[in-house]
BALOBA-1460 file (C-alpha; in Angstrom, 3 decimals):
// residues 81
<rec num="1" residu="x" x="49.949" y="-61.311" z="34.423"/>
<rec num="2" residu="x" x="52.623" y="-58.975" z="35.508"/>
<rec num="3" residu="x" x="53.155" y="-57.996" z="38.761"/>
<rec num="4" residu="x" x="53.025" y="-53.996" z="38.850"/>
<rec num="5" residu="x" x="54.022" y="-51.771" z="42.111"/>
<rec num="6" residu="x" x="51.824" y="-48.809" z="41.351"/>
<rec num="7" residu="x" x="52.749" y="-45.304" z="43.195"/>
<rec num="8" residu="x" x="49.997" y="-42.618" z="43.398"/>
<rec num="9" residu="x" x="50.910" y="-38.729" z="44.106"/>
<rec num="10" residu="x" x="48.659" y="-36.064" z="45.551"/>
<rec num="11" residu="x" x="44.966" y="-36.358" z="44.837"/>
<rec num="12" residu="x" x="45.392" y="-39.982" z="43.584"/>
<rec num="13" residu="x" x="46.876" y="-41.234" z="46.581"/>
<rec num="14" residu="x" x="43.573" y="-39.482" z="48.609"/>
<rec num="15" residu="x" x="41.576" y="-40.949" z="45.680"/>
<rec num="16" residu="x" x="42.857" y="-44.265" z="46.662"/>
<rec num="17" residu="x" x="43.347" y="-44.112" z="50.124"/>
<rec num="18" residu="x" x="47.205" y="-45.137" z="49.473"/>
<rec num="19" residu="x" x="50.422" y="-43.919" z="48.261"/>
<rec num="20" residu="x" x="51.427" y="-47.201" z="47.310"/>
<rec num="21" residu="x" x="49.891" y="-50.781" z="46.123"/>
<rec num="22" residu="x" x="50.724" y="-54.091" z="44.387"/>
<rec num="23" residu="x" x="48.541" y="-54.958" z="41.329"/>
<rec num="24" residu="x" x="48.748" y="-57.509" z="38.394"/>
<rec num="25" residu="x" x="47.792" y="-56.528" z="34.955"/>
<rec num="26" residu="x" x="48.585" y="-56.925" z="31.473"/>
<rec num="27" residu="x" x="48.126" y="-53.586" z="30.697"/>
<rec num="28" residu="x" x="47.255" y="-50.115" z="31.711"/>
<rec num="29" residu="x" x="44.090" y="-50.048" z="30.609"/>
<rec num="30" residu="x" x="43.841" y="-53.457" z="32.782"/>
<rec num="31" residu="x" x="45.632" y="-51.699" z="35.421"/>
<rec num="32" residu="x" x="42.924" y="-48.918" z="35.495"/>
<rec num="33" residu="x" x="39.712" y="-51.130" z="35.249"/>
<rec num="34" residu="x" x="41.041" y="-53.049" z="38.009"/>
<rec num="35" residu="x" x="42.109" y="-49.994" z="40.053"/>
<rec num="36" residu="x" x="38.484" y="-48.508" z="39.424"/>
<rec num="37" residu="x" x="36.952" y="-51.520" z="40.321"/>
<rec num="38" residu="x" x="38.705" y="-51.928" z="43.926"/>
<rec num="39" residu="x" x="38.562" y="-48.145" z="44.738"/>
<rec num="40" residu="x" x="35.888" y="-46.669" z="43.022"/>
<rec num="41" residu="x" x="34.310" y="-44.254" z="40.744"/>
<rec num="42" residu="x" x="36.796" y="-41.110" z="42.617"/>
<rec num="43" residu="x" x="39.968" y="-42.786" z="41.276"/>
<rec num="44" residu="x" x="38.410" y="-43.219" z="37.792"/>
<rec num="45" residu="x" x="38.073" y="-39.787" z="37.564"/>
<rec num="46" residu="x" x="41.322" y="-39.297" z="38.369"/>
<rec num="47" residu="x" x="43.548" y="-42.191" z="36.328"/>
<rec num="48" residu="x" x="41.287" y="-40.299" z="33.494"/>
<rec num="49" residu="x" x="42.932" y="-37.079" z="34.108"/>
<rec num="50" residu="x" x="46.302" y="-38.255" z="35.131"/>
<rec num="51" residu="x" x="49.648" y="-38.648" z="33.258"/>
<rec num="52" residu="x" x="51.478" y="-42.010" z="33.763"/>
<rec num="53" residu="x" x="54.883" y="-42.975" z="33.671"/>
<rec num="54" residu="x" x="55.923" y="-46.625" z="33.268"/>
<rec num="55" residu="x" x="59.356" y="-47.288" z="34.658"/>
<rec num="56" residu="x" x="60.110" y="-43.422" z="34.182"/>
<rec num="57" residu="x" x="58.695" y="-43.195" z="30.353"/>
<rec num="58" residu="x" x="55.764" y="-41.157" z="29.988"/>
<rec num="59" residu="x" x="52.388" y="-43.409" z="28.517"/>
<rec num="60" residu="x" x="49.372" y="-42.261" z="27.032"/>
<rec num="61" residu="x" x="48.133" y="-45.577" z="25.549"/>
<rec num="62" residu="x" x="46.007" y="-47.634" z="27.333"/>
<rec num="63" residu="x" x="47.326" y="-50.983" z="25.756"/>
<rec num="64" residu="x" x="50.556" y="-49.909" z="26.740"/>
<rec num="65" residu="x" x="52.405" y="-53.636" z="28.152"/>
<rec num="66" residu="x" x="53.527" y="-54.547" z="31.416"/>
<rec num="67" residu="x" x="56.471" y="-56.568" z="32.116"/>
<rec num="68" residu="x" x="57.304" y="-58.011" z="35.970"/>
<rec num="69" residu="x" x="58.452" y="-55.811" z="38.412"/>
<rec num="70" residu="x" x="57.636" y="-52.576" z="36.365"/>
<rec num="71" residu="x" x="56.684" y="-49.615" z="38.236"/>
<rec num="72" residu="x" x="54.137" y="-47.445" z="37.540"/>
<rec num="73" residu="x" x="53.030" y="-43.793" z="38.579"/>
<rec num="74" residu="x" x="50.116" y="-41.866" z="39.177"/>
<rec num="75" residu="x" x="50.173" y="-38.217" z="38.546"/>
<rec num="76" residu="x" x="47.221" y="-36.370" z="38.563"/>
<rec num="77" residu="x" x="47.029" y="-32.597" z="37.230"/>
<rec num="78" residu="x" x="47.861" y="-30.170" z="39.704"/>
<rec num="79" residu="x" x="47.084" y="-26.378" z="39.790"/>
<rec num="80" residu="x" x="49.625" y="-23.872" z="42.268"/>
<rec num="81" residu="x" x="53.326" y="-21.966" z="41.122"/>
């Protein structure tokens, strides 16, 4: 498994309760069930909602592959101007 440094923004940092954590998954879709499992239903909600970027490149699939050292980031939807 692939070690993943995982950076949240906004309301899925507060989902979390951090702006930044170490994980190991395969791939997102691991990523999220084992993000889900350690922090909850809240953060579900929000990785459901929320685009990802995998070492800067936008992802929508949740097979989408990790490699070592990737980084991955959080953003949920935001509303304001």
């Amino acid at each position: 498994m692939a070690l993943i440094e995982v950076h949240f923004y906004a309301g899925a940092a507060e989902a979390a309760g951090t702006k930044l954590q170490s994980c190991r998954a395969n791939s997102l879709e691991q990523l999220f069930a084992n993000l889900s499992h350690e922090h909850g239903d809240g953060l579900r909600r929000v990785l459901d909602v929320s685009s990802v970027l995998i070492d800067g490149v936008a992802h929508r699939s949740g097979g989408a592959a990790f490699w070592s050292d990737c980084r991955v980031d959080v953003l949920p939807p935001y509303a304001g101007g």
